[in-house]
C-alpha positions in Angstrom: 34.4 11.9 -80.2 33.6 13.6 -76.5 32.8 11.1 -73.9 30.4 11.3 -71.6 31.5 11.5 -68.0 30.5 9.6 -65.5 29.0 11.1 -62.0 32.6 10.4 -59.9 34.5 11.6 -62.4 32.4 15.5 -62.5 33.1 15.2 -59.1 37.1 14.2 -59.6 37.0 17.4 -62.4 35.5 19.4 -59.8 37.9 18.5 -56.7 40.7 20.0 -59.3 39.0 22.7 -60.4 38.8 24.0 -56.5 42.2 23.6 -55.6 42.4 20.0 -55.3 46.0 18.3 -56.5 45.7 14.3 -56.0 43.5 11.7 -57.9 44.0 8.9 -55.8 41.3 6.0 -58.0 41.8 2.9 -58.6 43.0 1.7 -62.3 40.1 2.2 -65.0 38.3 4.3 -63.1 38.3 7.3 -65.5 41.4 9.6 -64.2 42.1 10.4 -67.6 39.0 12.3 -68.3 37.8 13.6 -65.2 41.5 15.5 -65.6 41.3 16.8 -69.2 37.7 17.9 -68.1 39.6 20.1 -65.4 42.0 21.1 -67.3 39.1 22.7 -69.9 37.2 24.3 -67.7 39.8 26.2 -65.8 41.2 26.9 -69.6 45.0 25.9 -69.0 48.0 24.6 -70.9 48.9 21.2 -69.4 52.2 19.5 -69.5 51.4 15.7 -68.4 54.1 13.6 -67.8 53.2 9.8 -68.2 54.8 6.8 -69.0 55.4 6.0 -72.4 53.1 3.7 -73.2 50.6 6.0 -71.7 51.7 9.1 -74.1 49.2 7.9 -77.7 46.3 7.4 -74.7 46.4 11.1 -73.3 47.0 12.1 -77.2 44.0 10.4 -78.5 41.5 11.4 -75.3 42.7 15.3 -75.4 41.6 14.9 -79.2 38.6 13.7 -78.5 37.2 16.6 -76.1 38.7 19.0 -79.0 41.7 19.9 -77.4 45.0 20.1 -79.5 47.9 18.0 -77.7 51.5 16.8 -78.8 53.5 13.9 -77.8 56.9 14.9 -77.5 59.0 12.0 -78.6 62.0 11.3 -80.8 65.2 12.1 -81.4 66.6 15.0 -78.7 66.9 17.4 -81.7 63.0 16.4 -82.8 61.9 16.6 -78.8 63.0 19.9 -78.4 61.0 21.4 -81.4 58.4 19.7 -80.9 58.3 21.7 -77.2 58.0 24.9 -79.8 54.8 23.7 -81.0 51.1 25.1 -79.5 49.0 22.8 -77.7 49.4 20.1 -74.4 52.5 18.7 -74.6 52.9 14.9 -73.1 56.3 13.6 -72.2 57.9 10.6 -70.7 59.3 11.6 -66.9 63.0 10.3 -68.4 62.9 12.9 -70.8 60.9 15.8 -68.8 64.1 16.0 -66.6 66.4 16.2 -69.6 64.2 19.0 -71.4 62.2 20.7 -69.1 63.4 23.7 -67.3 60.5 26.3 -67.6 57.1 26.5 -66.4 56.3 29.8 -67.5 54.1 28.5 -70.6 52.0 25.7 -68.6 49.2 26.2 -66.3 49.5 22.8 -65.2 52.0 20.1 -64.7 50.0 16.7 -64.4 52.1 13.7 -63.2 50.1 10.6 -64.1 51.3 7.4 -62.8 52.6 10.0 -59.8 54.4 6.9 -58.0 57.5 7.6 -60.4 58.3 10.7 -58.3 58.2 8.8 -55.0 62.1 8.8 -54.3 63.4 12.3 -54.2 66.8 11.2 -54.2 66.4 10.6 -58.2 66.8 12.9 -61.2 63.2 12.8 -62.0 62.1 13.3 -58.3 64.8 15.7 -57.5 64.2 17.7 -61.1 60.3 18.5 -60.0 60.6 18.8 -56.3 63.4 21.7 -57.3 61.4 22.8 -60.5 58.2 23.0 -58.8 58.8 25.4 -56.1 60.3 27.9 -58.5 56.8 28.3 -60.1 54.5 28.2 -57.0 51.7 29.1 -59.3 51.7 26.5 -61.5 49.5 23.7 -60.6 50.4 20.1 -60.0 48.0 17.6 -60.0 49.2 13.9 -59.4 47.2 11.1 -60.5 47.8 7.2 -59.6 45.9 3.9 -58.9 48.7 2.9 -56.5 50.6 5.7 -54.4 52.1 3.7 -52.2 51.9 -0.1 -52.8 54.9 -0.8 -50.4 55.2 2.0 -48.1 53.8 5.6 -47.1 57.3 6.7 -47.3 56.5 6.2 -51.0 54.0 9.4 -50.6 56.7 12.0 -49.2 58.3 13.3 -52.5 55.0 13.3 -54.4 53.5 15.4 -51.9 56.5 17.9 -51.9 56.2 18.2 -55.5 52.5 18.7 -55.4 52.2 20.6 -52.5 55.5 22.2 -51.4 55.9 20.3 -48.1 55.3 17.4 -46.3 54.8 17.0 -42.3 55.7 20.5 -42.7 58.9 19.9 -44.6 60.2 21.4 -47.8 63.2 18.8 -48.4 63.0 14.6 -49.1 65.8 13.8 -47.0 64.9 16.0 -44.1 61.3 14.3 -44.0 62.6 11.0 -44.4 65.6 11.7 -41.3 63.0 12.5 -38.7 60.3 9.8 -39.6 61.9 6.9 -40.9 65.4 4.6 -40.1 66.7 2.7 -42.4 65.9 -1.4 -41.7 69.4 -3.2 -42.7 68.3 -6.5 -42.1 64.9 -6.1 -44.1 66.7 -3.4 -46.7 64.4 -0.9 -46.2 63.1 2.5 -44.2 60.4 1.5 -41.2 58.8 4.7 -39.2 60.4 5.7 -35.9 57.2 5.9 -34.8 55.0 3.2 -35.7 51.6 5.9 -35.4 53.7 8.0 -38.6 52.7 5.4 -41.3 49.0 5.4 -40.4 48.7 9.3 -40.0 50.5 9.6 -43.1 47.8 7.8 -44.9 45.6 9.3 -43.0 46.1 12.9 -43.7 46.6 11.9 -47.6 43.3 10.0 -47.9 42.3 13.4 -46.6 43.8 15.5 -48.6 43.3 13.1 -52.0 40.2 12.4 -54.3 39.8 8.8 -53.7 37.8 6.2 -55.2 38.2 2.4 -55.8 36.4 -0.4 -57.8 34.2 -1.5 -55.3 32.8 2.2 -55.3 31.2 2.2 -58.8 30.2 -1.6 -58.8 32.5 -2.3 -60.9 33.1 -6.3 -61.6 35.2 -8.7 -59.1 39.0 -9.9 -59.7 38.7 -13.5 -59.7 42.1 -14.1 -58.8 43.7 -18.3 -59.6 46.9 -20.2 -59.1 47.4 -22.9 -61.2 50.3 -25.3 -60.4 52.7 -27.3 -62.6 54.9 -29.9 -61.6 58.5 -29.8 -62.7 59.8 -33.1 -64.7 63.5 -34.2 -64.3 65.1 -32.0 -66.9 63.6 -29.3 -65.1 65.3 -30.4 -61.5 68.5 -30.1 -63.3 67.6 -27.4 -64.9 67.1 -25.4 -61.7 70.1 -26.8 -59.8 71.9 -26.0 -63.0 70.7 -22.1 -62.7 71.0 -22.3 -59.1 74.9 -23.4 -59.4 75.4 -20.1 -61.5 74.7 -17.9 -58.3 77.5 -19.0 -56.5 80.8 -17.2 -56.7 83.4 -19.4 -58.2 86.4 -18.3 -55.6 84.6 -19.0 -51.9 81.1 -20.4 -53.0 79.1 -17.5 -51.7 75.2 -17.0 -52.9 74.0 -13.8 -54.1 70.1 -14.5 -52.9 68.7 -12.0 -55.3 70.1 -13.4 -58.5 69.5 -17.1 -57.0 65.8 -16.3 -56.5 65.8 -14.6 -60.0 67.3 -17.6 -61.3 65.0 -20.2 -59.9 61.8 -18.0 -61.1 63.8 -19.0 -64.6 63.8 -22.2 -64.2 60.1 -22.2 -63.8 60.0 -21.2 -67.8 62.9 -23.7 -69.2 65.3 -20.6 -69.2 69.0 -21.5 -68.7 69.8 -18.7 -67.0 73.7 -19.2 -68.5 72.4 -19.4 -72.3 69.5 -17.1 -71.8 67.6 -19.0 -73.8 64.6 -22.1 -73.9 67.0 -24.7 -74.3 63.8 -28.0 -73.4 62.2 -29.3 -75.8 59.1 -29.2 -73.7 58.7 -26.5 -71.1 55.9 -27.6 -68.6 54.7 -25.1 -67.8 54.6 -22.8 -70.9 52.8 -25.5 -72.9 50.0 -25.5 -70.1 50.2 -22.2 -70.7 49.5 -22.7 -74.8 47.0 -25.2 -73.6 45.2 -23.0 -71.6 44.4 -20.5 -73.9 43.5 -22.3 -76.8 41.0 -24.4 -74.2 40.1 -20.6 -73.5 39.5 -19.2 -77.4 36.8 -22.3 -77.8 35.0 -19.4 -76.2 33.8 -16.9 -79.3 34.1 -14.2 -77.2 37.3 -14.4 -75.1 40.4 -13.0 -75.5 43.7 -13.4 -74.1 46.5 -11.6 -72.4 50.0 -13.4 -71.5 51.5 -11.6 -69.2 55.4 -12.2 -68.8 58.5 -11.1 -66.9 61.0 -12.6 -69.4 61.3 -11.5 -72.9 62.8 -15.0 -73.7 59.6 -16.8 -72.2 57.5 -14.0 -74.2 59.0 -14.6 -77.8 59.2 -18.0 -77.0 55.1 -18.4 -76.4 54.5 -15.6 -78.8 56.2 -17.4 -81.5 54.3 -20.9 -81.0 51.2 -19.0 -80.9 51.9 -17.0 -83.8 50.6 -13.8 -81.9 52.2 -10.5 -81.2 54.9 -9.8 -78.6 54.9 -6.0 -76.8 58.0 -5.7 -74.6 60.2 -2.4 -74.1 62.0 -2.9 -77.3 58.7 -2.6 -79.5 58.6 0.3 -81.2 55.2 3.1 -80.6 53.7 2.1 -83.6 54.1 -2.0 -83.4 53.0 -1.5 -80.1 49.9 0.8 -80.9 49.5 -1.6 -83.8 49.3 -4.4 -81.4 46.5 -3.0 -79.1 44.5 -1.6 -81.5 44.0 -5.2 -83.3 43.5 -6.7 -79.6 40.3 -4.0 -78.7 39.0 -4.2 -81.9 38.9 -8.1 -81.9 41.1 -8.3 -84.7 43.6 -10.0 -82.7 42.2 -12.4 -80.2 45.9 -12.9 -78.3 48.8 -11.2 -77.0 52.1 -11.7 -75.0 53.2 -9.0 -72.9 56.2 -8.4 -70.9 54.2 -6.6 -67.5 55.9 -3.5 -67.5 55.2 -2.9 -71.2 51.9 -2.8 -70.5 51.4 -2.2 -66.9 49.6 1.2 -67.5 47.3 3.2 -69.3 46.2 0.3 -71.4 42.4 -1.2 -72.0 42.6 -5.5 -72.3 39.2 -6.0 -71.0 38.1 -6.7 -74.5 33.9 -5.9 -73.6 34.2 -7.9 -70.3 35.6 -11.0 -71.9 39.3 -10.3 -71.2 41.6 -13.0 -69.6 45.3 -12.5 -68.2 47.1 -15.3 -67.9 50.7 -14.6 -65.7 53.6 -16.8 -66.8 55.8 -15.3 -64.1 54.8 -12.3 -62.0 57.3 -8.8 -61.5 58.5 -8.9 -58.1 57.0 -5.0 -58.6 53.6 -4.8 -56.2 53.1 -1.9 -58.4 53.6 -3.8 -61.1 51.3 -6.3 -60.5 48.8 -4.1 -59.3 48.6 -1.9 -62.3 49.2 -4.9 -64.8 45.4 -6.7 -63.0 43.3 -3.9 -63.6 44.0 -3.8 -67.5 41.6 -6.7 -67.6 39.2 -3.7 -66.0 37.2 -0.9 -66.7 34.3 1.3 -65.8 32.0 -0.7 -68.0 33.4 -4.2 -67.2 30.2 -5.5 -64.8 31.5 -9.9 -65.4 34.3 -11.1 -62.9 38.1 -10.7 -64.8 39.5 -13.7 -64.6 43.3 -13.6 -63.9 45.5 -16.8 -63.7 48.7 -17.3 -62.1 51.2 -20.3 -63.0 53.6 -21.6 -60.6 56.0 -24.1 -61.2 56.4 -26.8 -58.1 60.2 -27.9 -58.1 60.1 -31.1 -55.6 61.9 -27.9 -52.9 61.0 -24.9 -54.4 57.9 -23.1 -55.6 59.6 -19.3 -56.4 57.0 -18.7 -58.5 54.3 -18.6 -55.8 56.3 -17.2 -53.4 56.8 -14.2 -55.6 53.0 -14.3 -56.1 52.1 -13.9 -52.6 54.5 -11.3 -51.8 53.1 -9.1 -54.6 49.2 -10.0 -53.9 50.1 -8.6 -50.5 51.2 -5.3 -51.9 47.8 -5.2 -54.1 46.3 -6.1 -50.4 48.1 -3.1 -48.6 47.0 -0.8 -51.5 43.6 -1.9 -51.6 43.0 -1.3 -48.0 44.2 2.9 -48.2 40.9 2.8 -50.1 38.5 1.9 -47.8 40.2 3.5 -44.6 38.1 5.6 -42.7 34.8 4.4 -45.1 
């Protein structure tokens, strides 16, 4: 059944329709359609690339404004003859680089979730940038809630793709050498010139279809931490995890896999067993606690958001509720979701990146997400809030965060606030220059 637009997204359809190649809106803010709506009225053949949990949503909304589209998925054999067949085809970015090497029968190339092109030193950013300028009259429209959560470097490739240059440059790597050195101690690129990072996000405000939350009124983020203090097993539990860092010959740390480690030991996991070995995880049972204290509400419903697929079948399985991580299959998955919007089922756990896009938990403004540990992904965590959102939503979505106090650590926060402040960094691009 044909939806009804809203006003901003005409005016998203319309900024495409002239010439326009950038959705820049915030999560649940209608990309989808104002795009198909484009793509009808100038009377092309997409091919959208999206991630895959994304691929039954453009399927199902193309169906619904009468258009005929196929997801192309399976084995390699069953991918390529499914390319054969008429209609939009929608494909994952890991296999678009694998399979797609002409443009002649599209009209348009749509790159939702866009940020996925961002390094043009990958296949997948590579593959387009290369694939894109041999068919300069193809259009490319890129779509994403978050362009660049951690950096305007992030914007370079996607712009080359989209556009054909960038700061007046054709190639990634040339770009990147005259704007940006590489930070050893941080581990990351910083701008020669400190003005480059603002006028980058400058001119692609400019150049971009923006819009955020806050635009259309739509309902607050109420954002909580809720902490947990660690008993004694779980001390030895995370010196225990914390030992396992260490090389064995000269006692060395490797940080990254000590901090990854220590967020484990927030959720009982014995990083060496991979596995819940306590009898009584602290702060998973707050967790259970939480939302049954939450279900007393008729209405509400419940998302348990997770990093770990051991925490996630763990707290699945005591709740007796569905699990969606990277190893569920399409149709447990679209199973899974369907139940949850319809009501049907009142809870899920889901690992963040599972679920981080293209997905609807706001359950008629009574949604809850409830973060057992966080991704140390600001894209991540930025897509994976606004699922609690949509254009309809008008009630505050409450989101809750639990950290895990060791009597010297709190990882869990940590990780919090570094993510938030991505969120922070994004959500400021949108009101620049307002």
């Amino acid at each position: 059944m044909s939806k009804t637009p809203y006003p901003h997204q005409l005016q998203a359809s319309e900024y495409l329709i002239n010439g326009g190649s950038y959705l820049f809106m915030e999560p649940r803010t209608g990309k989808t359609l104002s795009t198909i709506l484009a793509i009808k009225a100038l009377g092309l053949r997409a091919l959208i690339l999206a991630p895959k949990s994304v691929l039954p949503v453009w399927r199902d909304e193309l169906e619904a404004e009468g258009e005929k589209a196929v997801v192309i998925d399976g084995t390699k054999l069953k991918k390529q003859k499914l390319l054969t067949e008429p209609g939009h085809h929608i494909i994952t970015y890991e296999s678009s680089w694998r399979l797609i090497h002409n443009l002649s029968t599209y009209g348009v190339v749509v790159f939702d979730e866009a940020l996925k092109l961002q390094n043009g030193e990958t296949k997948t950013g590579s593959h387009w940038r290369k694939l894109g300028r041999r068919y300069p009259n193809v259009c490319k429209w890129g779509l994403s809630g978050a362009p660049c959560p951690e950096s305007p470097l992030q914007l370079a490739n996607q712009m080359i793709v989209l556009q054909g240059s960038w700061f007046n440059q054709k190639m990634f790597e040339t770009y990147r050498w005259l704007h940006w050195d590489y930070d050893e101690h941080k581990y990351k690129f910083k701008p020669k010139d400190p003005r480059h990072a603002k006028e980058a996000t400058r001119i692609f405000n400019e150049l971009s279809f923006c819009k955020s939350q806050k635009d259309l009124g739509m309902g607050d983020k109420i954002f909580e931490v809720r902490y947990v203090n660690a008993n004694a097993n779980e001390e030895k539990l995370l010196l225990h995890n914390k030992s396992l860092a260490k090389d064995p010959y000269n006692q060395s740390v490797n940080y990254s896999t000590e901090a990854l480690y220590r967020q484990a030991a927030g959720s009982g996991i014995d990083a060496e067993a991979k596995a819940i070995l306590l009898k009584k995880p602290t702060k998973l049972l707050e967790i259970i606690g939480a939302t049954q204290d939450l279900l007393e509400e008729s209405a509400t419903q419940v998302v348990i958001m997770v990093r770990f697929t051991t925490s996630g079948k763990w707290l699945a399985d005591k709740l007796g509720v569905p699990f969606i991580f990277g190893g569920t299959s399409g149709r447990d998955r679209e199973k899974a979701i369907k139940a949850y919007q319809k009501g049907e089922q009142r809870v899920l756990v889901c690992q963040q990146e599972a679920v981080k896009m293209g997905i609807d938990f706001s359950a008629g403004g009574h949604g809850v997400l409830i973060y057992a540990e966080n991704s140390w992904s600001g894209d991540t965590f930025i897509q994976s809030t606004q699922r609690a959102v949509n254009i309809k939503r008008s009630t505050p979505a409450l989101i809750i965060t639990y950290c895990m106090k060791f009597k010297e650590d709190n990882v869990d926060y940590k990780i919090y606030q570094a993510v938030k402040n991505k969120k922070d960094f994004n959500a400021k691009m949108l009101q620049e220059d307002k």
